[in-house]
PyMOL commands that place a pseudoatom at each C-alpha (Angstrom):
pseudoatom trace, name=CA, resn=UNK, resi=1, chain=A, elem=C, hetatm=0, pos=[52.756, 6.140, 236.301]
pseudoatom trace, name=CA, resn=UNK, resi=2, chain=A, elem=C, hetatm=0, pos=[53.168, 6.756, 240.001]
pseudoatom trace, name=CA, resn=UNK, resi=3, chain=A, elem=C, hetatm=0, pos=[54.897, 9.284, 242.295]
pseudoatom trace, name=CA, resn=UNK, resi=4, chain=A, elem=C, hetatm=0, pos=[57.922, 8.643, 243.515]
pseudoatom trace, name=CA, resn=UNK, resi=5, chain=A, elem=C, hetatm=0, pos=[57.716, 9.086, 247.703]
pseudoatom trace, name=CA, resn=UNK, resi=6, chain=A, elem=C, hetatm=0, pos=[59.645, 11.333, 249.089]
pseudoatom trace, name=CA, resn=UNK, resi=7, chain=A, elem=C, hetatm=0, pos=[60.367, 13.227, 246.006]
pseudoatom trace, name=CA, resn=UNK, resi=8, chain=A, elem=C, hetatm=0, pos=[57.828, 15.678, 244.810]
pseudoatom trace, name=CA, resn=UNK, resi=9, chain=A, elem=C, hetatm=0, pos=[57.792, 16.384, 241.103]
pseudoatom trace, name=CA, resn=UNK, resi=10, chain=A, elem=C, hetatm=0, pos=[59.428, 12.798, 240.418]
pseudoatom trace, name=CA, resn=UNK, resi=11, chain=A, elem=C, hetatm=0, pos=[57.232, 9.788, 238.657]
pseudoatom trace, name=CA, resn=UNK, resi=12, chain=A, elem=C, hetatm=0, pos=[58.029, 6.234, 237.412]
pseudoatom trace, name=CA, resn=UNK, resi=13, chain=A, elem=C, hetatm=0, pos=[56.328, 4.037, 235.399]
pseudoatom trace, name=CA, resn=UNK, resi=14, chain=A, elem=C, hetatm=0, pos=[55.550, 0.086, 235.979]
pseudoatom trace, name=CA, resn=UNK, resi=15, chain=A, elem=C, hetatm=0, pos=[58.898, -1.092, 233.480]
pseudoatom trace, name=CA, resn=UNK, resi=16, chain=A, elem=C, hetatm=0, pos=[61.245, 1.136, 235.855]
pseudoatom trace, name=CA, resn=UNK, resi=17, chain=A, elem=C, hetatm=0, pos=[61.171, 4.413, 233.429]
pseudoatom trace, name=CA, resn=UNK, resi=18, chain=A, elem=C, hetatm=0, pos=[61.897, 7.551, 235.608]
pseudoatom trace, name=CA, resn=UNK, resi=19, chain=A, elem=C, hetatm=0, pos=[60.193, 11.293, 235.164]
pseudoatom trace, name=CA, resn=UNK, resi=20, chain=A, elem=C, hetatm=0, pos=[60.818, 14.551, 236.027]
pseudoatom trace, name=CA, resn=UNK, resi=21, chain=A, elem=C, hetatm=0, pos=[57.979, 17.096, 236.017]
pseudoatom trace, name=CA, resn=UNK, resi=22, chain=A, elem=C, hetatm=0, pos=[60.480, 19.692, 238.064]
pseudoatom trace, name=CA, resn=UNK, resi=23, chain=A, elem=C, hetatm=0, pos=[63.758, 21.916, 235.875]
pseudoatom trace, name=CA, resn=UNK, resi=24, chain=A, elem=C, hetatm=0, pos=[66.214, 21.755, 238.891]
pseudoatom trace, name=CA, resn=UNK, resi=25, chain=A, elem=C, hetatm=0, pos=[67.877, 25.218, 238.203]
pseudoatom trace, name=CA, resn=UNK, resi=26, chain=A, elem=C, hetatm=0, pos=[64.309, 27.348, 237.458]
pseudoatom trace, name=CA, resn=UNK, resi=27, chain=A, elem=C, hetatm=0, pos=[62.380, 25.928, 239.680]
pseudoatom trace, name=CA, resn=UNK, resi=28, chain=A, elem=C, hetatm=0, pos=[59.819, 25.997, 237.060]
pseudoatom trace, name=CA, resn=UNK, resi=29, chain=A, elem=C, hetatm=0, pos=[57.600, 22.851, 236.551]
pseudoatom trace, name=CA, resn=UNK, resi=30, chain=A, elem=C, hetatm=0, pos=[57.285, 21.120, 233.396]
pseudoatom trace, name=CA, resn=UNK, resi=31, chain=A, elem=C, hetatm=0, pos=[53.478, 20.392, 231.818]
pseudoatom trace, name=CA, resn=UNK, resi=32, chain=A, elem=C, hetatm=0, pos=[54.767, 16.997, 230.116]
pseudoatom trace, name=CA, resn=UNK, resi=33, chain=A, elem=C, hetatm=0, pos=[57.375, 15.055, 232.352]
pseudoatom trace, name=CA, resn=UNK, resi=34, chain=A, elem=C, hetatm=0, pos=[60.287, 14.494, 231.079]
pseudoatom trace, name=CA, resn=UNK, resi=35, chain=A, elem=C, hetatm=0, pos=[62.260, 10.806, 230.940]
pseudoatom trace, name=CA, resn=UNK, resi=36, chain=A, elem=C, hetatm=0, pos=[65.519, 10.811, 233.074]
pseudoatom trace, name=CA, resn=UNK, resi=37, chain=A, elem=C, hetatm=0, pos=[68.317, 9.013, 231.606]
pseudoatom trace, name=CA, resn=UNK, resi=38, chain=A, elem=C, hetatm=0, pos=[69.622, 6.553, 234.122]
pseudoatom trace, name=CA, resn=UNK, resi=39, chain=A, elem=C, hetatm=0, pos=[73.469, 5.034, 234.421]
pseudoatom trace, name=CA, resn=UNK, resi=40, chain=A, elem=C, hetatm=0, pos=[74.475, 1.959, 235.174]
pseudoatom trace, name=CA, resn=UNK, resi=41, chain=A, elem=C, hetatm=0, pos=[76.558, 1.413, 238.356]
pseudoatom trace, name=CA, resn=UNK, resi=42, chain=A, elem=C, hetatm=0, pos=[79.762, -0.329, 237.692]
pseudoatom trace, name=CA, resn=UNK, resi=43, chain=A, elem=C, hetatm=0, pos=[80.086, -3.572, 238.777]
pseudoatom trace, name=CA, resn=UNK, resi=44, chain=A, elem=C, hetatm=0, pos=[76.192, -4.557, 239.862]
pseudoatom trace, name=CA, resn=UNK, resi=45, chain=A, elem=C, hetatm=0, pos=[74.890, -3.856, 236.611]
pseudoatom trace, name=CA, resn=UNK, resi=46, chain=A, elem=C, hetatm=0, pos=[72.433, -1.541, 238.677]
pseudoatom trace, name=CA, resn=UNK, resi=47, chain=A, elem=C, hetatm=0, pos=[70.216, 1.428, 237.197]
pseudoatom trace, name=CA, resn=UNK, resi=48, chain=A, elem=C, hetatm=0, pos=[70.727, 5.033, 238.920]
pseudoatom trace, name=CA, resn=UNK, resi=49, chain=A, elem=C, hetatm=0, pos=[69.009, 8.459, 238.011]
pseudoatom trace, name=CA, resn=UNK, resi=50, chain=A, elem=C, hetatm=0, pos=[70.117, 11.790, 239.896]
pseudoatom trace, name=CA, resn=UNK, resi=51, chain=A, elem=C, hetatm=0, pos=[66.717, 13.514, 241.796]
pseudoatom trace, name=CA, resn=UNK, resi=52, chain=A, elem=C, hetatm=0, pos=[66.943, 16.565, 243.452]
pseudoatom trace, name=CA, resn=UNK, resi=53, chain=A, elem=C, hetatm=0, pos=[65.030, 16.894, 246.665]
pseudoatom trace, name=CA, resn=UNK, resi=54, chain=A, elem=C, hetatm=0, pos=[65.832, 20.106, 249.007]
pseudoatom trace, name=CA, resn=UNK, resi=55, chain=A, elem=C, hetatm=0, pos=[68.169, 21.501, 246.598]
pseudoatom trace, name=CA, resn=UNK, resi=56, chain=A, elem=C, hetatm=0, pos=[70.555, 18.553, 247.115]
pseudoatom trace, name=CA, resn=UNK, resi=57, chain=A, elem=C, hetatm=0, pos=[71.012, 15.804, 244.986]
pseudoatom trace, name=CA, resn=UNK, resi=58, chain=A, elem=C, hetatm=0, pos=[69.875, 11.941, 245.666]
pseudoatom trace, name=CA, resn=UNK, resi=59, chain=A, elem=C, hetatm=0, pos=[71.345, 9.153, 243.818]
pseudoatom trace, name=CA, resn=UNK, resi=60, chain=A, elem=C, hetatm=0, pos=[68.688, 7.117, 243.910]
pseudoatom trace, name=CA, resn=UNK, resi=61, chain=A, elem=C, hetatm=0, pos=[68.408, 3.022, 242.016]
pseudoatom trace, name=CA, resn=UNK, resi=62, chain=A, elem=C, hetatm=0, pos=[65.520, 2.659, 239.933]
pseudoatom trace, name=CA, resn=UNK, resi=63, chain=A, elem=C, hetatm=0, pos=[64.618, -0.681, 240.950]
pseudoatom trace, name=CA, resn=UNK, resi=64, chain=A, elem=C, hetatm=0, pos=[63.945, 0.684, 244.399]
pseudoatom trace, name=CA, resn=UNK, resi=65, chain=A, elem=C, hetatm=0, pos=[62.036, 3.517, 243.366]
pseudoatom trace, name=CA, resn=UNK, resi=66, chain=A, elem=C, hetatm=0, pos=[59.787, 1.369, 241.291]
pseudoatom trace, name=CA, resn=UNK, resi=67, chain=A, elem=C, hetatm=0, pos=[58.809, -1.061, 244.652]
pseudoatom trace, name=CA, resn=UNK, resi=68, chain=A, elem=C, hetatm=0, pos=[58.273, 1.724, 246.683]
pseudoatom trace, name=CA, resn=UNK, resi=69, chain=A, elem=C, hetatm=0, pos=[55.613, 3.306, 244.401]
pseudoatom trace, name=CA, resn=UNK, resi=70, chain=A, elem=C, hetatm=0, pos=[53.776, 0.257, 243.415]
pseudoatom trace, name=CA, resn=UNK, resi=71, chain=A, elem=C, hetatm=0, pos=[54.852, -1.757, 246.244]
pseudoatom trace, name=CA, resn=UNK, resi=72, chain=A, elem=C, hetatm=0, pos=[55.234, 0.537, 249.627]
pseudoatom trace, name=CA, resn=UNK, resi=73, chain=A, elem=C, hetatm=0, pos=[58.108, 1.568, 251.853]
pseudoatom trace, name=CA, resn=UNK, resi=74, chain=A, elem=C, hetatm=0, pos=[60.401, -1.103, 252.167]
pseudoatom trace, name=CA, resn=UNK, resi=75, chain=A, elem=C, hetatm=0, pos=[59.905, -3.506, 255.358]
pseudoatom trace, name=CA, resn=UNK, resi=76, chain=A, elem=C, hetatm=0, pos=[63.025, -3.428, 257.785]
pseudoatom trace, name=CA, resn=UNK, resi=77, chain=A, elem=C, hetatm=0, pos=[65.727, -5.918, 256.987]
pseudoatom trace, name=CA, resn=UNK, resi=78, chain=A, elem=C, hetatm=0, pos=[64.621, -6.410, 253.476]
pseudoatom trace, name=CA, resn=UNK, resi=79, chain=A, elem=C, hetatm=0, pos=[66.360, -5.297, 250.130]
pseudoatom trace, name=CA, resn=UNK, resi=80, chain=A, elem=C, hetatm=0, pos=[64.913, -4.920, 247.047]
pseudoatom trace, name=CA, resn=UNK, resi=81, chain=A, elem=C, hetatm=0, pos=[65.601, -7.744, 244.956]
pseudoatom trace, name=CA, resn=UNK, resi=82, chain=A, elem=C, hetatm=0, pos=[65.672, -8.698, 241.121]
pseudoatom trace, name=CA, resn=UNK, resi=83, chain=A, elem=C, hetatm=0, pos=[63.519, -11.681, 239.467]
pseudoatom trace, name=CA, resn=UNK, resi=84, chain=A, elem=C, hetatm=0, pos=[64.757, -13.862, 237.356]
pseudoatom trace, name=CA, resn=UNK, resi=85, chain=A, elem=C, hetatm=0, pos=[64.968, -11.730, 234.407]
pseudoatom trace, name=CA, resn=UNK, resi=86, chain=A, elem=C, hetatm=0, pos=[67.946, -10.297, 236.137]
pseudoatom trace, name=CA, resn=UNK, resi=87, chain=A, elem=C, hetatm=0, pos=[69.147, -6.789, 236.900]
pseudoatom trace, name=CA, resn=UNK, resi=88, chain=A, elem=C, hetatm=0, pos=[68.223, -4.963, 233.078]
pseudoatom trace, name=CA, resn=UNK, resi=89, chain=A, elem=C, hetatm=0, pos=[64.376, -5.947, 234.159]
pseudoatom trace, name=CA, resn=UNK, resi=90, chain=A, elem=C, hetatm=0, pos=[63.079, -3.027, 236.360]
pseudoatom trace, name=CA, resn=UNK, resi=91, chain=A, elem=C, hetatm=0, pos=[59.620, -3.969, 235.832]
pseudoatom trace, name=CA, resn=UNK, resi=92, chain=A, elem=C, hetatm=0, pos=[57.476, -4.409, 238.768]
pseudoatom trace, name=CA, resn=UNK, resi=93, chain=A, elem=C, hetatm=0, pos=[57.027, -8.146, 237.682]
pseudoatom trace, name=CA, resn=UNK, resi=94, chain=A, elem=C, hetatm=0, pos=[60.593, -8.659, 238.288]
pseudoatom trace, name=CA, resn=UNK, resi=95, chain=A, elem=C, hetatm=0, pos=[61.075, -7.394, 241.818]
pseudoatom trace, name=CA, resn=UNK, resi=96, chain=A, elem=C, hetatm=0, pos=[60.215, -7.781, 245.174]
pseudoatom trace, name=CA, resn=UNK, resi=97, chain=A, elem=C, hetatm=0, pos=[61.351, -6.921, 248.699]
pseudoatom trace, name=CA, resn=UNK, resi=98, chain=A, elem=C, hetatm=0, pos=[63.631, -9.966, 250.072]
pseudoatom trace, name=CA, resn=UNK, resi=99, chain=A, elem=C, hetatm=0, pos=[66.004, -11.042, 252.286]
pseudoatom trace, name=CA, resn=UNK, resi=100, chain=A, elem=C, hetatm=0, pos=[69.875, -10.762, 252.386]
pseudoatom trace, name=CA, resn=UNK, resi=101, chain=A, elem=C, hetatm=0, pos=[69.689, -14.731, 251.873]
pseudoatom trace, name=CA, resn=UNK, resi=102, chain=A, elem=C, hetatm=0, pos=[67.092, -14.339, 249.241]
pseudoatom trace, name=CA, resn=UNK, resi=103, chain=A, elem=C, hetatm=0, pos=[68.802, -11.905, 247.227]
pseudoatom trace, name=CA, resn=UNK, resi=104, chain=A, elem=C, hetatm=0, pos=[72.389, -13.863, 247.911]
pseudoatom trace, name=CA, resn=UNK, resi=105, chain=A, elem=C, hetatm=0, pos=[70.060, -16.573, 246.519]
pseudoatom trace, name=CA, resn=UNK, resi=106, chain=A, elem=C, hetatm=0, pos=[69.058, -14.893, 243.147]
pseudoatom trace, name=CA, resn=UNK, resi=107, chain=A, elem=C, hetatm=0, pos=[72.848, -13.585, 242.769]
pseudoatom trace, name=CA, resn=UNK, resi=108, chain=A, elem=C, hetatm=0, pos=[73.929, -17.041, 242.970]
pseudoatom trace, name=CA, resn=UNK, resi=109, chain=A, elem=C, hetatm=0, pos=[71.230, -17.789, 240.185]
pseudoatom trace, name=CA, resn=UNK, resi=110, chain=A, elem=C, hetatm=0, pos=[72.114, -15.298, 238.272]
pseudoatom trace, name=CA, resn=UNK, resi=111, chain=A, elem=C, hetatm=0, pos=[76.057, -15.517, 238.412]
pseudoatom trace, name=CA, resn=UNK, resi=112, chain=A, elem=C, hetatm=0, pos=[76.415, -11.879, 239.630]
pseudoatom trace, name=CA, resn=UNK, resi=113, chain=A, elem=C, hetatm=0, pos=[77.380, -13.222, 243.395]
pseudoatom trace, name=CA, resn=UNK, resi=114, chain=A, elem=C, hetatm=0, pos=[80.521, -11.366, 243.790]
pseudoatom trace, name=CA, resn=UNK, resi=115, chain=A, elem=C, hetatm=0, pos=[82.805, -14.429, 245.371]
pseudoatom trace, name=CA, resn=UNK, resi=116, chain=A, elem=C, hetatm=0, pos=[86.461, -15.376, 244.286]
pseudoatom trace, name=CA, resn=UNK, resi=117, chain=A, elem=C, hetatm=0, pos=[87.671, -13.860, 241.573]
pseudoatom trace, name=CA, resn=UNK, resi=118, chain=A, elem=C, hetatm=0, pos=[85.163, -11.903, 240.234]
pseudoatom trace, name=CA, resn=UNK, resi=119, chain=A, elem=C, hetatm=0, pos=[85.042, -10.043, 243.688]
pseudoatom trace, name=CA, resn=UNK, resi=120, chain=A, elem=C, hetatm=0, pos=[87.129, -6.877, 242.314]
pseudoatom trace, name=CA, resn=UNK, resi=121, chain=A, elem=C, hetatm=0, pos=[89.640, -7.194, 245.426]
pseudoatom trace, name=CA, resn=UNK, resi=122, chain=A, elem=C, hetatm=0, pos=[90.378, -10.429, 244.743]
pseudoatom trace, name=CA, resn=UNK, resi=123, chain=A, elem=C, hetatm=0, pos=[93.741, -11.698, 244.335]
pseudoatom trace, name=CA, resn=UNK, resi=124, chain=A, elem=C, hetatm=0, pos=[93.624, -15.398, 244.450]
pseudoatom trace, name=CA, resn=UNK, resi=125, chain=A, elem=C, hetatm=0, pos=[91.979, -16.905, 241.090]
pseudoatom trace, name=CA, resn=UNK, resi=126, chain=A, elem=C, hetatm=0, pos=[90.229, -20.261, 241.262]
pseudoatom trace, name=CA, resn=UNK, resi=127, chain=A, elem=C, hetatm=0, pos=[92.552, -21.898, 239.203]
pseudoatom trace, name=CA, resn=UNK, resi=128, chain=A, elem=C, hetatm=0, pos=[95.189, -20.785, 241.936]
pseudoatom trace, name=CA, resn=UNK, resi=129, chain=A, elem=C, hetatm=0, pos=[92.976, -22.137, 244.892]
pseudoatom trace, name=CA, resn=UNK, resi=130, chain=A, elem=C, hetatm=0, pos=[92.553, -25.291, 243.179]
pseudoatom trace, name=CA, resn=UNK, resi=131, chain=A, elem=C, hetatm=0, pos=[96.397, -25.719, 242.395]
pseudoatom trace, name=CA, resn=UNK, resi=132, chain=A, elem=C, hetatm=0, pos=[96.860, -24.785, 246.319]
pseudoatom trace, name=CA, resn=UNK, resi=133, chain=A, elem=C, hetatm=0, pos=[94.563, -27.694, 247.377]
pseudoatom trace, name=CA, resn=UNK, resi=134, chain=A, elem=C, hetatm=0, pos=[95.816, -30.119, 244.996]
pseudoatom trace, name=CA, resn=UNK, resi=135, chain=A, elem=C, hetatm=0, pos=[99.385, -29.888, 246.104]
pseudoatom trace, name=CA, resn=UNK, resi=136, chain=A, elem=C, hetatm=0, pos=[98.227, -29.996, 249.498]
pseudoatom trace, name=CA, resn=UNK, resi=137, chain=A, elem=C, hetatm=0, pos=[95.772, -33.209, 249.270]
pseudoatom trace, name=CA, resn=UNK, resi=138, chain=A, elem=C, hetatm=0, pos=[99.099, -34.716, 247.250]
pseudoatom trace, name=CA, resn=UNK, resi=139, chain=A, elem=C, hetatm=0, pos=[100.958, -34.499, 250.564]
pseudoatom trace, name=CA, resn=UNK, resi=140, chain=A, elem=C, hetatm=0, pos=[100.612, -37.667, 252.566]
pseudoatom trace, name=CA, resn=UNK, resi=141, chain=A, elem=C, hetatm=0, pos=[99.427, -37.297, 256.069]
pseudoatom trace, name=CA, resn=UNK, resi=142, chain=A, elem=C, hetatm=0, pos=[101.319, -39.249, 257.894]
pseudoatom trace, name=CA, resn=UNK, resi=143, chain=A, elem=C, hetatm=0, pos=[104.886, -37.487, 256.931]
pseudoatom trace, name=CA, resn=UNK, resi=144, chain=A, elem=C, hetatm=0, pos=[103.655, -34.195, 258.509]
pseudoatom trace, name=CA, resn=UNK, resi=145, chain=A, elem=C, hetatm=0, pos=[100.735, -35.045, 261.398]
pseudoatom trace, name=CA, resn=UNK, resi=146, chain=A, elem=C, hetatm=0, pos=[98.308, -32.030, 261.040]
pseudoatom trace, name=CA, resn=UNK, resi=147, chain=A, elem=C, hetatm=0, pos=[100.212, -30.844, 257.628]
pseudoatom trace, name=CA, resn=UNK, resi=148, chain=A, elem=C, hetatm=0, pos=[101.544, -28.049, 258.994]
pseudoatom trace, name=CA, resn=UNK, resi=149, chain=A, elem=C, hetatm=0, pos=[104.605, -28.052, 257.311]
pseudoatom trace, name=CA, resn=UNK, resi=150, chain=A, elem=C, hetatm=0, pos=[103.118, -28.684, 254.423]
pseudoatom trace, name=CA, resn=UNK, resi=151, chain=A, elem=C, hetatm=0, pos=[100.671, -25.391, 254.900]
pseudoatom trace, name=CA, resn=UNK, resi=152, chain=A, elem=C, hetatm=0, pos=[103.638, -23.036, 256.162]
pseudoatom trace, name=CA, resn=UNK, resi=153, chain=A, elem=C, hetatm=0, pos=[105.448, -24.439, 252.655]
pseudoatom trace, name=CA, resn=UNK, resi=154, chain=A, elem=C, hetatm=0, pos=[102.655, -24.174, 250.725]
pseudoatom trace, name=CA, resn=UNK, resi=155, chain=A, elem=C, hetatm=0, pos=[102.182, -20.233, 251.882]
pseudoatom trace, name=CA, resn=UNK, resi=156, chain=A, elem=C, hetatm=0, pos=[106.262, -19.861, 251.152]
pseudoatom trace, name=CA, resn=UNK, resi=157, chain=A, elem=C, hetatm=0, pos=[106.414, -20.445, 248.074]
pseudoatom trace, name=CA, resn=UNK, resi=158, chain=A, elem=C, hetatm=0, pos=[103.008, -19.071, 246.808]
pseudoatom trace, name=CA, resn=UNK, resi=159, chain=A, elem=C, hetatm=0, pos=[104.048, -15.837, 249.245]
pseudoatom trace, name=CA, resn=UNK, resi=160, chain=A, elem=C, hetatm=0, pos=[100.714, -15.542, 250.927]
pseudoatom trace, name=CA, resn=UNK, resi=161, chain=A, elem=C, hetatm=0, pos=[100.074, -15.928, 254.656]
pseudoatom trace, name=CA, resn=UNK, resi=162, chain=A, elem=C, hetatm=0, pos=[100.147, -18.974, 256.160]
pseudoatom trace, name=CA, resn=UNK, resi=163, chain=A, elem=C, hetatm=0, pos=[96.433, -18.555, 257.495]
pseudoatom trace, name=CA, resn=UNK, resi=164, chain=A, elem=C, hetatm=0, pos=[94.977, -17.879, 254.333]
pseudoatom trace, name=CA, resn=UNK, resi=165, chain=A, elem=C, hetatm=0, pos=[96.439, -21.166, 252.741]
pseudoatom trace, name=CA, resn=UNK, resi=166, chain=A, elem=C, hetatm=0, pos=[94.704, -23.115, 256.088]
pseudoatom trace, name=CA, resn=UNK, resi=167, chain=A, elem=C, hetatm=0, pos=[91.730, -21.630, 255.283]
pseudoatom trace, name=CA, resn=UNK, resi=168, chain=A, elem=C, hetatm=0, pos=[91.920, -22.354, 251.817]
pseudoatom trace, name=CA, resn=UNK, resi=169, chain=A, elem=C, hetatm=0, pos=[93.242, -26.537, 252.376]
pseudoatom trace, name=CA, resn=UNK, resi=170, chain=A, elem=C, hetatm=0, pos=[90.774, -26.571, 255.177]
pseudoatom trace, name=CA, resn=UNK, resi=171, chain=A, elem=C, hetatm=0, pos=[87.915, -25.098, 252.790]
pseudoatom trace, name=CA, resn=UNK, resi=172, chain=A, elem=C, hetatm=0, pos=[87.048, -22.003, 255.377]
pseudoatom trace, name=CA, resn=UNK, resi=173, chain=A, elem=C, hetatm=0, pos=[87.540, -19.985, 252.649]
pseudoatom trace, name=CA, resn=UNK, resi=174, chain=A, elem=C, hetatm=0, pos=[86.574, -20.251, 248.862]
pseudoatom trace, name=CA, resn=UNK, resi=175, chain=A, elem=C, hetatm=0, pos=[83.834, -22.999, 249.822]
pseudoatom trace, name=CA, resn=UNK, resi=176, chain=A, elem=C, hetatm=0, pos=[82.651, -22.243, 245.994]
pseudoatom trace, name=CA, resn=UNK, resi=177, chain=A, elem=C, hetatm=0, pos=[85.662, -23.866, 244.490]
pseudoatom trace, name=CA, resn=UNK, resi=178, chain=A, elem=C, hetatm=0, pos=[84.954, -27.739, 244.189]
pseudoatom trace, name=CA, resn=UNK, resi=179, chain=A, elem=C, hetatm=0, pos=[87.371, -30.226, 242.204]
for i in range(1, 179): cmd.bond("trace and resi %d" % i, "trace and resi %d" % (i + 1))
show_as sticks, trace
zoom trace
């Protein structure tokens, strides 16, 4: 078990467990440490605990605390990233400080890459995208040179901008979807 940088009192363990040693309220310090209960964040599938440094609270995810204590502090433009036993694994085995390509990478891997419809803003589905391009590639080219028509019809009668259909047809936009 190591302690956690920047928070006094705070300690995890080399499979991502979190302890207190401090009572937040007394001020009084604990002989044993106690195990903090962490939640999940919604969504990334992420592990948080609540520590208290300075009287304020820090929302803090545990797979970050665990590669800064057995790790260091993390380099600049790196995140810390997940193995490929996936987001439950906090273990120090199972992380390491990456790039925004590498851990776009390990999403993709994983299926947790939040693109098309399972980006929680979404409003297109992939069925829809591929229903948009079909009807579009169906249109032959030479009764409307640059389909143009065919876009501004296409964004009619689906109501959605005309733009987003061109970058749909022209595959700007939802690249993931194939055939």
């Amino acid at each position: 078990m190591k302690a956690i940088p920047n928070f006094p009192g705070y300690f995890v363990d080399e499979v991502g467990n979190v302890f207190s040693t401090s009572t937040c309220h007394t001020g009084f310090t604990r002989e044993t440490p106690k195990q903090l209960k962490p939640k999940t964040v919604k969504h990334f599938g992420y592990k948080e605990v609540c520590l208290m440094r300075d009287g304020k609270r820090c929302m803090k995810r545990v797979h970050q605390l665990v590669l800064e204590a057995y790790v260091g502090p993390r380099p600049p433009g790196m995140l810390a990233c997940h193995g490929a036993n996936g987001t439950e694994d906090n273990s120090v085995s199972n992380l390491y400080w990456g790039t925004p390509l590498q851990n776009a990478n390990d999403k993709r891997r994983d299926g947790t890459l939040l693109i098309g419809e399972k980006h929680p803003r979404a409003i297109l589905t992939d069925a829809l995208v591929r229903e948009i391009r079909a009807l579009f590639d169906s249109q032959p080219p030479e009764t409307t040179p640059g389909r143009v028509g065919t876009v501004t019809q296409i964004a009619r009668r689906y109501n959605l901008n005309r733009g987003t259909v061109s970058d749909i047809v022209y595959r700007r936009r939802w690249k993931h979807i194939v055939p």
